[in-house]
N, C-alpha and C positions, 0 to 999 in steps of 0.2 A: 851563338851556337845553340843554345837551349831553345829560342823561338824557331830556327832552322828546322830541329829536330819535332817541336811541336806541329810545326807549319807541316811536315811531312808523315808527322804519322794521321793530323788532321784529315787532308789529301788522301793516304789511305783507306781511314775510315769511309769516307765521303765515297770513294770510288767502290767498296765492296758494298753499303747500301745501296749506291745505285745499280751495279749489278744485280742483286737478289731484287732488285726491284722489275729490273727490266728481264733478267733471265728466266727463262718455266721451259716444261717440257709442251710437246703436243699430248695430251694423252686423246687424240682421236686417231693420230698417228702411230699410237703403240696400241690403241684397244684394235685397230685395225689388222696389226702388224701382229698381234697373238693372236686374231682369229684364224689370221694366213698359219701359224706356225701348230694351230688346232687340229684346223685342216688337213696340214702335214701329216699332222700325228695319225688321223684317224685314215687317210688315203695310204702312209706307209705300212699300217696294220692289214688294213688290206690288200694291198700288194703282195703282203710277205705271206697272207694267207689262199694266195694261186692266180690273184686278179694281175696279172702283168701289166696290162696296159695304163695300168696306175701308177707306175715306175715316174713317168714324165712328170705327172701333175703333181707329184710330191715333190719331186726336183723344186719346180717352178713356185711349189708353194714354202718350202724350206729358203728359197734364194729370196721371193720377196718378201716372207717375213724376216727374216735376219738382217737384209738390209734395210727395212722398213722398223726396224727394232731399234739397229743402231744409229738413226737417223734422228729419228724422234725421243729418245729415252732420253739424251744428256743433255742438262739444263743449257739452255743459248740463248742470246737475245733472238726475240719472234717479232711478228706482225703479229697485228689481231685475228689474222686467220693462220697463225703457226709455222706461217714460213718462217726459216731462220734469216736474219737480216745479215747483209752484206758485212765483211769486216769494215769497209768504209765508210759504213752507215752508220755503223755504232757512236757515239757521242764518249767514247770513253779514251779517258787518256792517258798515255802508258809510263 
């Protein structure tokens, strides 16, 4: 019973270093993702101050920072270039 409970909190341990091991964010994908949402900021200030036809490009720069934020910000297993790996790819066992 007691080596059961060793053998599984072992397993454990094992499994959350390799996580932290393998898991990281993109931050070219978030330094990207807050210049989009910069942009926002500075395109909806001018909108708001008589430039209408900036309505759009704030739209479109609010949607792909946000979701370029929350794409990239939460730790996942990547590739070496930041994609997030498939769940079937992962080597982790549950």
């Amino acid at each position: 019973m007691v080596e059961a409970l060793q053998h599984h909190v072992d397993q454990a341990i094992r499994r959350l270093i390799k996580d932290d091991e393998t898991s990281r964010r993109d931050w070219n994908g978030i330094v990207l993702a807050s210049l989009f949402l910069v942009g926002a900021t500075w395109s909806g200030s001018e909108a708001i101050d008589g430039q209408w036809l900036l309505w759009p490009v704030t739209v479109f720069l609010v949607v792909f920072g946000t979701v370029g934020l929350s794409s990239d910000f939460p730790k996942a297993p990547r590739d070496e270039r930041g994609r997030r790996l498939k769940p079937e790819t992962v080597d982790t066992p549950l």
